[in-house]
Biotite code that builds the C-alpha atoms (Angstrom):
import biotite.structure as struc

atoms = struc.array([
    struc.Atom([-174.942, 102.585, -119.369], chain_id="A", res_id=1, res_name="UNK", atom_name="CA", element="C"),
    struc.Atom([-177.553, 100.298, -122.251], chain_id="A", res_id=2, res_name="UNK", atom_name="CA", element="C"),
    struc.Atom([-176.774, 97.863, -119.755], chain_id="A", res_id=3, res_name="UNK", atom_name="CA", element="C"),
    struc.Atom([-177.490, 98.644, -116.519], chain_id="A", res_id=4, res_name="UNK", atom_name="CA", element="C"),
    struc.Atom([-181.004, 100.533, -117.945], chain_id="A", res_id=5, res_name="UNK", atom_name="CA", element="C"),
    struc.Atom([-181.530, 96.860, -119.091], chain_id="A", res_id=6, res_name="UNK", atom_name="CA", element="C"),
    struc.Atom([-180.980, 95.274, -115.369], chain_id="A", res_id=7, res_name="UNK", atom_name="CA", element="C"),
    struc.Atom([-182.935, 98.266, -113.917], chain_id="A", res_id=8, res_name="UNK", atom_name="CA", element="C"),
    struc.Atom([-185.850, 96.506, -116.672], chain_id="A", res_id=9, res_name="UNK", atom_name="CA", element="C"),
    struc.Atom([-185.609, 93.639, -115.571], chain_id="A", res_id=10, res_name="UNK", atom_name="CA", element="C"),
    struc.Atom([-185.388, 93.843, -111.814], chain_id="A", res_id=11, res_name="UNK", atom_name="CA", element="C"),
    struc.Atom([-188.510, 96.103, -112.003], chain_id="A", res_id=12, res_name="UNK", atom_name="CA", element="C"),
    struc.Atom([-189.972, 93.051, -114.447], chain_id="A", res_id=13, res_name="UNK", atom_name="CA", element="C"),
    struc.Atom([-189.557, 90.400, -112.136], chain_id="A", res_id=14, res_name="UNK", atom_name="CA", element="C"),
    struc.Atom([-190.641, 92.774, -108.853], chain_id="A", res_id=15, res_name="UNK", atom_name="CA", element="C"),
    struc.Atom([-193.419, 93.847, -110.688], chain_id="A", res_id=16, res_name="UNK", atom_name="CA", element="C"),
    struc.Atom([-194.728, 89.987, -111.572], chain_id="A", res_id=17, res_name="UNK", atom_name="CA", element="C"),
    struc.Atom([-193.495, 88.961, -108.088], chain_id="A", res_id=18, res_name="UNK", atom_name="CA", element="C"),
    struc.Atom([-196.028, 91.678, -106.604], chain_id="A", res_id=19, res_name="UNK", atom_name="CA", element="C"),
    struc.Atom([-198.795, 90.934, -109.338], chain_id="A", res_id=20, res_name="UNK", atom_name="CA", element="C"),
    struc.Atom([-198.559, 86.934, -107.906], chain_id="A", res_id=21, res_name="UNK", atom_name="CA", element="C"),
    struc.Atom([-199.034, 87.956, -104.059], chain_id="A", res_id=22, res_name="UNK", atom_name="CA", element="C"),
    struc.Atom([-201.737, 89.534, -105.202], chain_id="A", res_id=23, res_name="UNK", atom_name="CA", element="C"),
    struc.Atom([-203.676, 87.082, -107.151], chain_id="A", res_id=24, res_name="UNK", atom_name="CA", element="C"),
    struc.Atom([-202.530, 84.440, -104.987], chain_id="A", res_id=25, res_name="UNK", atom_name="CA", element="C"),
    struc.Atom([-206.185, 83.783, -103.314], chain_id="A", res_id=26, res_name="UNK", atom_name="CA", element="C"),
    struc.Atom([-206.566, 84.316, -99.613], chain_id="A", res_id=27, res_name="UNK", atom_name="CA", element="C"),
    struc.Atom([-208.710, 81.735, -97.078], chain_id="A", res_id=28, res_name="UNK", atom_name="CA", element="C"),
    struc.Atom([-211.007, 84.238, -94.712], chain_id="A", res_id=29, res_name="UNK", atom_name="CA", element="C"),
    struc.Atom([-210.158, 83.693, -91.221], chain_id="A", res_id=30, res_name="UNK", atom_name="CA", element="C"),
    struc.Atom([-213.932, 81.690, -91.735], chain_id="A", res_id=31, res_name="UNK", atom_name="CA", element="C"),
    struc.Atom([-212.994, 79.606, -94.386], chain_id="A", res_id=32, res_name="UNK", atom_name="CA", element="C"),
    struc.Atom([-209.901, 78.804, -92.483], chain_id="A", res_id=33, res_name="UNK", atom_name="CA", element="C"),
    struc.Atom([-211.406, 77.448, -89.615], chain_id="A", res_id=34, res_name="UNK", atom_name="CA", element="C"),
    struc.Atom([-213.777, 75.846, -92.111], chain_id="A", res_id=35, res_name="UNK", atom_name="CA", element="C"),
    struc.Atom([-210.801, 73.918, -93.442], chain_id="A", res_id=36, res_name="UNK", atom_name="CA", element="C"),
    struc.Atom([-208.940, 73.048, -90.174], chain_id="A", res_id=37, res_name="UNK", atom_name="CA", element="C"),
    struc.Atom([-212.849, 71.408, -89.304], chain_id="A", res_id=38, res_name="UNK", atom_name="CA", element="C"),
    struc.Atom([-213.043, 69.573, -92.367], chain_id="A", res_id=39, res_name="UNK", atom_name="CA", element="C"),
    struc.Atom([-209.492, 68.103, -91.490], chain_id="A", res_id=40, res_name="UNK", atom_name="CA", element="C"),
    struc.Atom([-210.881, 67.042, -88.247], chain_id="A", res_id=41, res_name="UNK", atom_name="CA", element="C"),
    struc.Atom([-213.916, 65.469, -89.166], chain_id="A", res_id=42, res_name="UNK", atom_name="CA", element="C"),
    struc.Atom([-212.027, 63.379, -91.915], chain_id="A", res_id=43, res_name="UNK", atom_name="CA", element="C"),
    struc.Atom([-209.642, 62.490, -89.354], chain_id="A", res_id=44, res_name="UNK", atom_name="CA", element="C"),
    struc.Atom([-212.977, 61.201, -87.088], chain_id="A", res_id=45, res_name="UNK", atom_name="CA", element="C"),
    struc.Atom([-213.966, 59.728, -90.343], chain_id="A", res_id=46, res_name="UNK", atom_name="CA", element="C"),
    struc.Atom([-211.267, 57.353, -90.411], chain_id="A", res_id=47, res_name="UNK", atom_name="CA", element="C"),
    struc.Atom([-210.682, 56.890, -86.900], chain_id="A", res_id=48, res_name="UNK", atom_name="CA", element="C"),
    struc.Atom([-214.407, 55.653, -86.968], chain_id="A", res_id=49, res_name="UNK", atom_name="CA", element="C"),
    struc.Atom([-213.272, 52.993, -89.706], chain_id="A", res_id=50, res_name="UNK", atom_name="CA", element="C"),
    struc.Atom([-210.062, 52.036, -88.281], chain_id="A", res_id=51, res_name="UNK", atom_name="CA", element="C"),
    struc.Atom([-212.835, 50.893, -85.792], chain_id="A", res_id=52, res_name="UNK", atom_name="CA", element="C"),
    struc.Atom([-214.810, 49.167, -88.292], chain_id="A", res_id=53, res_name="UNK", atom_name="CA", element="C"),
    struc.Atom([-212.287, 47.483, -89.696], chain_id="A", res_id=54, res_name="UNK", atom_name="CA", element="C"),
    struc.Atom([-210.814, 46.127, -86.372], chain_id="A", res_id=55, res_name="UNK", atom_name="CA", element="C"),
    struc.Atom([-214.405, 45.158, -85.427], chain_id="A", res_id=56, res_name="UNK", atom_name="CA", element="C"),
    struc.Atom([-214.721, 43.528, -88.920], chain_id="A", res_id=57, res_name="UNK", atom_name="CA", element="C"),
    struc.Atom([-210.923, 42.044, -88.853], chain_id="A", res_id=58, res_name="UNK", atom_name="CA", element="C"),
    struc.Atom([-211.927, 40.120, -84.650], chain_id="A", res_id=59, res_name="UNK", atom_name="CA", element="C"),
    struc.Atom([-215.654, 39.120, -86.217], chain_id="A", res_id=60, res_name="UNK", atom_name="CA", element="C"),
    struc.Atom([-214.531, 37.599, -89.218], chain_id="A", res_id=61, res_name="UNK", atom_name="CA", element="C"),
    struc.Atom([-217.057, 39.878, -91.121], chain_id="A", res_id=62, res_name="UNK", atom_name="CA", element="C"),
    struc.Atom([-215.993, 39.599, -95.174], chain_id="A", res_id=63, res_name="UNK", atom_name="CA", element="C"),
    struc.Atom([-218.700, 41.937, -96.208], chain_id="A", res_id=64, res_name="UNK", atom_name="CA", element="C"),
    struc.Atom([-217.355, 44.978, -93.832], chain_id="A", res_id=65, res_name="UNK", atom_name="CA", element="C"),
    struc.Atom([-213.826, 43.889, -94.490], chain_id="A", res_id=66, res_name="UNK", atom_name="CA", element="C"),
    struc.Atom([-214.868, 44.114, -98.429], chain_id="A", res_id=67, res_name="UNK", atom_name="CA", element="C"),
    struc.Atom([-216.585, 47.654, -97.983], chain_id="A", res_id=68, res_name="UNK", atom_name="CA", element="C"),
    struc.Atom([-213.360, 49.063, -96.519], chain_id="A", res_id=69, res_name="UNK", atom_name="CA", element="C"),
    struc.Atom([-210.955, 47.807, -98.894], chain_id="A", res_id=70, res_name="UNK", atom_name="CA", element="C"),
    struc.Atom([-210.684, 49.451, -102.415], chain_id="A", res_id=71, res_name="UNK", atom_name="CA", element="C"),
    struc.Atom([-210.638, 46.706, -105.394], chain_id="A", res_id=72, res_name="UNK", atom_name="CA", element="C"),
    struc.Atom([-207.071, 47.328, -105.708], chain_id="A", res_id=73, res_name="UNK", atom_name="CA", element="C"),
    struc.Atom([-205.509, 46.910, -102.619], chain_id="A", res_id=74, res_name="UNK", atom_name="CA", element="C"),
    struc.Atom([-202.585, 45.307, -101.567], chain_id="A", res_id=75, res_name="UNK", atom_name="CA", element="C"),
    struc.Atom([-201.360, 44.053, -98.254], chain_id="A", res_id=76, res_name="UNK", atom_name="CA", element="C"),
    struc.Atom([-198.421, 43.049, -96.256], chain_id="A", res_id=77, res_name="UNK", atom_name="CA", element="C"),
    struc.Atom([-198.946, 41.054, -93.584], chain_id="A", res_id=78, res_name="UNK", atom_name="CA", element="C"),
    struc.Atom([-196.830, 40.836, -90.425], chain_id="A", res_id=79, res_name="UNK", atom_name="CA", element="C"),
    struc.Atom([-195.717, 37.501, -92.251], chain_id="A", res_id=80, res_name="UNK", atom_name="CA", element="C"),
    struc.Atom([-194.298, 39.225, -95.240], chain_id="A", res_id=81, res_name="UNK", atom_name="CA", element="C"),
    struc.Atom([-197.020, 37.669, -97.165], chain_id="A", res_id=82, res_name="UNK", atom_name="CA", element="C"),
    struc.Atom([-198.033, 40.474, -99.955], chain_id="A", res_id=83, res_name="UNK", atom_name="CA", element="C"),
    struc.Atom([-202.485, 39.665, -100.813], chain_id="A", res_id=84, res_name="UNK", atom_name="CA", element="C"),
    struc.Atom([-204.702, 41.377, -102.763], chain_id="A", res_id=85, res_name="UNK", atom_name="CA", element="C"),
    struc.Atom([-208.251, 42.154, -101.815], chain_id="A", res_id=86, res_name="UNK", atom_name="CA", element="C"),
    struc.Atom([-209.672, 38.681, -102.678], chain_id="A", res_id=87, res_name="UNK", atom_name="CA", element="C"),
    struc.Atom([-206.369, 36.839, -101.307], chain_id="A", res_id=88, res_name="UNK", atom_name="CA", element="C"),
    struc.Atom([-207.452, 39.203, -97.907], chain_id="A", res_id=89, res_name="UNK", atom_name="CA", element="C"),
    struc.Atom([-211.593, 38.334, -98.010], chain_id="A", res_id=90, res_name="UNK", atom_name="CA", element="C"),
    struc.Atom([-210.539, 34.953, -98.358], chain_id="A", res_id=91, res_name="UNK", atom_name="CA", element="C"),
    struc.Atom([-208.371, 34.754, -95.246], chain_id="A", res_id=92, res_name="UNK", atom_name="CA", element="C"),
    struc.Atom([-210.801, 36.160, -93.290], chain_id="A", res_id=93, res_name="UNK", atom_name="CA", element="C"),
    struc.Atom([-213.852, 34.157, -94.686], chain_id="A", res_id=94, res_name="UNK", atom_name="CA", element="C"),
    struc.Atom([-211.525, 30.646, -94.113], chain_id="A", res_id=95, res_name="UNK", atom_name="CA", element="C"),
    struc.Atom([-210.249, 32.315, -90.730], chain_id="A", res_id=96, res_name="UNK", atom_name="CA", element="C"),
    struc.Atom([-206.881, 31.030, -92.103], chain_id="A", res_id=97, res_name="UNK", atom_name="CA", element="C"),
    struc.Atom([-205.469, 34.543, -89.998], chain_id="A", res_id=98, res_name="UNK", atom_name="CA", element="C"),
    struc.Atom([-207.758, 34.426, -86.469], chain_id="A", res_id=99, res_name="UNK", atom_name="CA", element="C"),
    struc.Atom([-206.854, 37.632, -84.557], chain_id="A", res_id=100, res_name="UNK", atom_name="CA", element="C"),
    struc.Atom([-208.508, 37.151, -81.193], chain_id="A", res_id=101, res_name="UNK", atom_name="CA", element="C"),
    struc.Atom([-207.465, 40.836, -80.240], chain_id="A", res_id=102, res_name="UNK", atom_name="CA", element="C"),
    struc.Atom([-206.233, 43.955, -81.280], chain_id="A", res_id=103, res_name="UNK", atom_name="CA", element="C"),
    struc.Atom([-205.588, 47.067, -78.903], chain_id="A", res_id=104, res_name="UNK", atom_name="CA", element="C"),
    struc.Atom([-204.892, 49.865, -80.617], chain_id="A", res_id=105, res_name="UNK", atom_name="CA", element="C"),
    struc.Atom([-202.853, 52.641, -79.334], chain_id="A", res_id=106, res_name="UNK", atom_name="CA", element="C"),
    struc.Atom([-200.747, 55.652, -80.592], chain_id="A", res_id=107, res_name="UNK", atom_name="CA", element="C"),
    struc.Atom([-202.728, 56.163, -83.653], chain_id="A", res_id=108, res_name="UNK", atom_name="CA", element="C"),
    struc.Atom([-202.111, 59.174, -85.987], chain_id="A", res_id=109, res_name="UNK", atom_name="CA", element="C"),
    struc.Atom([-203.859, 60.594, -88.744], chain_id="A", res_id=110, res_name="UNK", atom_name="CA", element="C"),
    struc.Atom([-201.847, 62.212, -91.456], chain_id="A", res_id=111, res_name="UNK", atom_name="CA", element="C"),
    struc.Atom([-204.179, 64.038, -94.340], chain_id="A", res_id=112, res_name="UNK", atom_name="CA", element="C"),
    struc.Atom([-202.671, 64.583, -97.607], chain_id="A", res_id=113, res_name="UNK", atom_name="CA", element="C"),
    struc.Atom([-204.996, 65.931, -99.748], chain_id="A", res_id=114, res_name="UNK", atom_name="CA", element="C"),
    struc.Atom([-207.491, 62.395, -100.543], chain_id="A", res_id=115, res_name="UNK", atom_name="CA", element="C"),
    struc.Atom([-205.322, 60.618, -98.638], chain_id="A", res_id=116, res_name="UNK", atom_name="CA", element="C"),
    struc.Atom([-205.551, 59.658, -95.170], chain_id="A", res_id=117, res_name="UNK", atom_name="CA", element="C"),
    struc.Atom([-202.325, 57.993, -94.073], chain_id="A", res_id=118, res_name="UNK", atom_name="CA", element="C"),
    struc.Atom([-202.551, 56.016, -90.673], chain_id="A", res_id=119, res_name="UNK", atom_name="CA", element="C"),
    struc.Atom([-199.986, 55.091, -88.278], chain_id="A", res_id=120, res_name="UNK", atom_name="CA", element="C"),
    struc.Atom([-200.554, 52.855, -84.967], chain_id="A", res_id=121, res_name="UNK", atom_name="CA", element="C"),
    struc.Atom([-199.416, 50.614, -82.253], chain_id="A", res_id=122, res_name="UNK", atom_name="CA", element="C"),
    struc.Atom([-201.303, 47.077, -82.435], chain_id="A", res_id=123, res_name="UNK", atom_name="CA", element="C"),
    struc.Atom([-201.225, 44.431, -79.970], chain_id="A", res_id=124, res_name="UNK", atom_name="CA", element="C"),
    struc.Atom([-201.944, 41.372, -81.352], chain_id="A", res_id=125, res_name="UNK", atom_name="CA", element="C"),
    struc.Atom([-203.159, 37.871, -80.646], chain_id="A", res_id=126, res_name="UNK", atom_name="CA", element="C"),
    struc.Atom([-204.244, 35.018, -82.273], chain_id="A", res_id=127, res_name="UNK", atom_name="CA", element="C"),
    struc.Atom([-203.509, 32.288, -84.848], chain_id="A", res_id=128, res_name="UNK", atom_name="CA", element="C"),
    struc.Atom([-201.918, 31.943, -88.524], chain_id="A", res_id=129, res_name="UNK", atom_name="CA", element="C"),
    struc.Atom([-201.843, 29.506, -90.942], chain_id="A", res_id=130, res_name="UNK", atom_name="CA", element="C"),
    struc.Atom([-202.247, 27.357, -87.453], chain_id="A", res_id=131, res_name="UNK", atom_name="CA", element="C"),
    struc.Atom([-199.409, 28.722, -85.673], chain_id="A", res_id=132, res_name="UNK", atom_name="CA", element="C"),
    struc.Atom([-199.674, 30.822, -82.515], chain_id="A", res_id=133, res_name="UNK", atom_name="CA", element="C"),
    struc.Atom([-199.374, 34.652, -82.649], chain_id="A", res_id=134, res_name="UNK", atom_name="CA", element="C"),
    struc.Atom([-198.577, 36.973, -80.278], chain_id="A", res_id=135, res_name="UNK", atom_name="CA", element="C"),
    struc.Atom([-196.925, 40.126, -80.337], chain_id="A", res_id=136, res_name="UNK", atom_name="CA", element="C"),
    struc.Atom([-196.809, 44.073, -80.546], chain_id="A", res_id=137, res_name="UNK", atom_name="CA", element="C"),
    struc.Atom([-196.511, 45.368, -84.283], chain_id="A", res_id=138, res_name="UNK", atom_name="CA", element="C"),
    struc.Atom([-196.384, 48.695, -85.870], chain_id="A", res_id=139, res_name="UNK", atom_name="CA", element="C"),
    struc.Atom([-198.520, 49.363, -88.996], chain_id="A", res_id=140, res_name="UNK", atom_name="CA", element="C"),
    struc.Atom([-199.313, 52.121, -91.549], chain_id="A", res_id=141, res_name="UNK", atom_name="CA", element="C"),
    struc.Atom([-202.623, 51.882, -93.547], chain_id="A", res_id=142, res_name="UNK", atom_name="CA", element="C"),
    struc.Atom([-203.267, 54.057, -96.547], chain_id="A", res_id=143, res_name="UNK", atom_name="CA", element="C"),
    struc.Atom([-207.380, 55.541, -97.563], chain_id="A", res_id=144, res_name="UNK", atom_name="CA", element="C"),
    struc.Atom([-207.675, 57.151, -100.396], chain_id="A", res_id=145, res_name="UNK", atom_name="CA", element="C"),
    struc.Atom([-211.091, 59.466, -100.545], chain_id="A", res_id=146, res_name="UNK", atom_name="CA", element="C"),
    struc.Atom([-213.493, 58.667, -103.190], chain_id="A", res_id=147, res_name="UNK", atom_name="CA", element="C"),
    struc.Atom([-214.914, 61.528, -105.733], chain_id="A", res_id=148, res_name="UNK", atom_name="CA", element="C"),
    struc.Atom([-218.429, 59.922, -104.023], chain_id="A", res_id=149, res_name="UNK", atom_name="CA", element="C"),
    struc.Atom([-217.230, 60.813, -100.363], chain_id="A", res_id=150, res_name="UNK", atom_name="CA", element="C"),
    struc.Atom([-216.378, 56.954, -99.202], chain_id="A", res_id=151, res_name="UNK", atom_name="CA", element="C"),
    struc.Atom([-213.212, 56.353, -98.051], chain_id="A", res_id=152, res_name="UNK", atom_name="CA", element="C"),
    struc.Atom([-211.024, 53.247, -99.078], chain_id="A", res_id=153, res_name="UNK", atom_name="CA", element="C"),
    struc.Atom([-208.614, 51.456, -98.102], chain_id="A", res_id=154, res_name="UNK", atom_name="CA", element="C"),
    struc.Atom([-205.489, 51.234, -100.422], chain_id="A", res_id=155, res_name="UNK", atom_name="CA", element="C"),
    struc.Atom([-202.326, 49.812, -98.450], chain_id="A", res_id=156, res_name="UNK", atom_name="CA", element="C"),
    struc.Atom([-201.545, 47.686, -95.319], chain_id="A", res_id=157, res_name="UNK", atom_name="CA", element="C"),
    struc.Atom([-198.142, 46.965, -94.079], chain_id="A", res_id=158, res_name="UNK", atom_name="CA", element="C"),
    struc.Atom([-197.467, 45.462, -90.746], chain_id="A", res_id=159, res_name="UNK", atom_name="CA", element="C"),
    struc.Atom([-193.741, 45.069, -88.962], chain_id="A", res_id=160, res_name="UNK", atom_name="CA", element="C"),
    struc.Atom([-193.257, 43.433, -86.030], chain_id="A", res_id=161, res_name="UNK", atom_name="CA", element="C"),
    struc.Atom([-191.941, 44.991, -83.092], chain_id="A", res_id=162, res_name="UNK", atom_name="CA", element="C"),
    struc.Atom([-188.875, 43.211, -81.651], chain_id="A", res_id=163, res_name="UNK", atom_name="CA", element="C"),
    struc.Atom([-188.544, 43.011, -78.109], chain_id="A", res_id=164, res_name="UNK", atom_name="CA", element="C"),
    struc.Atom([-191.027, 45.479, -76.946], chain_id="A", res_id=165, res_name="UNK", atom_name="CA", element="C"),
    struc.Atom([-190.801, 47.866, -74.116], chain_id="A", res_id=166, res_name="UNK", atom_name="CA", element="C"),
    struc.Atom([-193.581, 49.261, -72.768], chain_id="A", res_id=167, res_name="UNK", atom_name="CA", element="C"),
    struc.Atom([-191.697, 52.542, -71.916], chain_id="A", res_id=168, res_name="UNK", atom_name="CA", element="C"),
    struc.Atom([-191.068, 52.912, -75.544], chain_id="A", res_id=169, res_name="UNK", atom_name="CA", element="C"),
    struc.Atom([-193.860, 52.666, -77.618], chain_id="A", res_id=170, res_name="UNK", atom_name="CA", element="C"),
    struc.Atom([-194.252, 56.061, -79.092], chain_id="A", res_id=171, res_name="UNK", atom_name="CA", element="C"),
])
């Protein structure tokens, strides 16, 4: 009998904390919801716009966007392999030693994670490295983190070549 008074106990412990963390669980308005979902769209416009900027910045040849968009500790991987930092990256663009004559964009996403905007896309590519011809459709993901001041960064680059594209198939 001592023990199944102590079960009853417990299980009226446990349902009792169980209820007591539903309620102080907090609980978005229907306001502050839509509030959030908004925010979550503008910062996906936010770096939409500088996936812009930094395609603009990456055809130009412009080191000082290129270095306002990349946070000091940044590494890339090129469609090469080649792993740079952000100086190793300002200083291929500012000796045009990687020329991209074009980029299209397409299938972009924008995946939020808290301060961290994680962005997928299609890129067709022309142009020239290290002297050498390129030409070709590649697949890249490109990490932002958001700054306590607002700005957002960018962290990681990693391009991969897409082998014998289909134009049916590039989603």
């Amino acid at each position: 009998m001592r023990r199944s008074v102590t079960s009853f106990r417990w299980i009226l412990f446990a349902g009792c904390s169980l209820i007591l963390l539903a309620v102080a669980q907090p609980r978005l308005s229907a306001q502050q919801q839509h509030h959030h979902r908004d925010g979550k769209r503008d910062f996906k416009r936010e770096v939409e716009a500088l996936e812009e900027q930094w395609r603009q910045a990456q055809l130009n040849g412009d080191v000082a966007a290129m270095d306002k968009l990349l946070s000091d500790d940044y590494v890339g991987i090129s469609m090469t392999g080649q792993v740079t930092t952000k100086a190793q990256q300002l200083d291929r663009l500012r000796t045009r030693t990687v020329q991209l004559t074009t980029i299209t964009l397409s299938d972009m996403k924008v995946k939020l994670v808290g301060k961290i905007a994680i962005v997928t896309s299609l890129a067709e590519v022309e142009g020239s490295a290290d002297g050498a011809n390129i030409k070709g459709l590649y697949r890249y993901t490109r990490v932002y983190q958001r700054l306590p001041t607002g700005i957002w960064k960018i962290t990681n680059f990693e391009a991969t070549r897409v082998p014998n594209p289909r134009r049916d198939q590039t989603s």
